[in-house]
N, C-alpha and C positions, 0 to 999 in steps of 0.2 A: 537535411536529416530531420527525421521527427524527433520529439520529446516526452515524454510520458513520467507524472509524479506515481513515485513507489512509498508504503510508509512501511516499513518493519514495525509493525505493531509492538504495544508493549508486552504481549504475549510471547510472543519470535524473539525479542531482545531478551527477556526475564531469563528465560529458558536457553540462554547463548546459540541463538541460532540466526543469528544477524550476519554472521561472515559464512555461511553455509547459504544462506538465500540469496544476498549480494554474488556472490561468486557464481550462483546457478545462473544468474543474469548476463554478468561476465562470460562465463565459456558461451552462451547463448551469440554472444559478437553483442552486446549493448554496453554502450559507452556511461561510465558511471560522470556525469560532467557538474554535479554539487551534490553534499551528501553532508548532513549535519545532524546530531544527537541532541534533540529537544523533551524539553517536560514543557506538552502542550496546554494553552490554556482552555478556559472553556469558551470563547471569544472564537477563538483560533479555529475551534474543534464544531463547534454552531455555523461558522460560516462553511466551512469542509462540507457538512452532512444537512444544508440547509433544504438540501430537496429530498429530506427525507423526515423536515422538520411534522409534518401532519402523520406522521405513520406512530404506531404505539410503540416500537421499538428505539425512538429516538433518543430519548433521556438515556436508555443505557450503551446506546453507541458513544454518546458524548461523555457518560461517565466510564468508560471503561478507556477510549482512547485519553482521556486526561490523568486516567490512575496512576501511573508511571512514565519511565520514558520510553521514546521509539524514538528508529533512524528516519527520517525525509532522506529521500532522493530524489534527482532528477536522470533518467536515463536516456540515451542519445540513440537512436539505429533507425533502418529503415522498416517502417512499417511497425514499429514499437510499441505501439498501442498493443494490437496485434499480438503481435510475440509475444509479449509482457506477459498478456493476460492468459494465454496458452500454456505459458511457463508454469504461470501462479495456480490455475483449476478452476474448479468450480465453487462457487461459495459457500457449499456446503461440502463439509471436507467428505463428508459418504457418499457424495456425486464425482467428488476429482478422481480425475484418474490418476493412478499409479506413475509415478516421476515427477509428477508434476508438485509444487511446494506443498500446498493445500493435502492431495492426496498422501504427502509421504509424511508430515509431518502435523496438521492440524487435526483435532479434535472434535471440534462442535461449531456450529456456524457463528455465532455470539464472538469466538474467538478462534479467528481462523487465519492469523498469522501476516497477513500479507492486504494491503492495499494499493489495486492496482486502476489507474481513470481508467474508464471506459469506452471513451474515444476520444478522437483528436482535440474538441470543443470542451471536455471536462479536462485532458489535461491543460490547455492555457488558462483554464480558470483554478485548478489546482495548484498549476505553479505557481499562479501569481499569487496565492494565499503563502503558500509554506517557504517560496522563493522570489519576494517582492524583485529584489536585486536583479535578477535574471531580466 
């Protein structure tokens, strides 16, 4: 089975919609297999977003996911990546389509509810930041 890091941003949590986005997952058939409520550091949050460290929107990805808390997960299914990010939308919530997290519940791209890896090679490097353990 694959694996793929999901974070409930601290936008999705603020707004209680952390067991609404987990569950969308779940009826999907993906296995929730570690799930923990952190206030991330900026450490934490710099290595996460480090391939986006030269881009001018960096500083407020990093200060925005550190502002509060959000959930880490790890989700388990076949082709997960995949799914995951199907579920989630598009990044910009005025491009997701309708069902999907993004489309039914985000707002503006800056804050758009949901962080899903991108492929199979960012989730092992994902997980090993938010789930050394694993």
């Amino acid at each position: 089975m694959d694996r793929t890091l999901i974070l409930v941003k601290p936008d999705a949590f603020a707004r209680g919609l952390t067991g609404e986005i987990l569950a969308r997952f779940e009826r999907k058939g993906l296995k929730i297999v570690a799930l923990k409520l952190v206030q991330t550091s900026r450490e934490t949050a710099e290595t996460h977003y480090a391939e986006h460290k030269e881009r001018p929107f960096f500083g407020e990805l990093v200060d925005f996911i550190t502002s509060a808390p959000l959930v880490a997960a790890v989700l388990e299914g076949q082709d997960v990546v995949k799914g995951s990010r199907q579920l989630i939308g598009a990044t910009n919530p005025l491009e997701a389509a309708t069902g999907s997290i993004r489309g039914d519940f985000a707002i503006e791209v800056g804050q758009n509810l949901v962080h899903g890896s991108d492929s199979p090679e960012s989730s092992a490097r994902e997980i090993g930041i938010w789930f050394p353990e694993l």
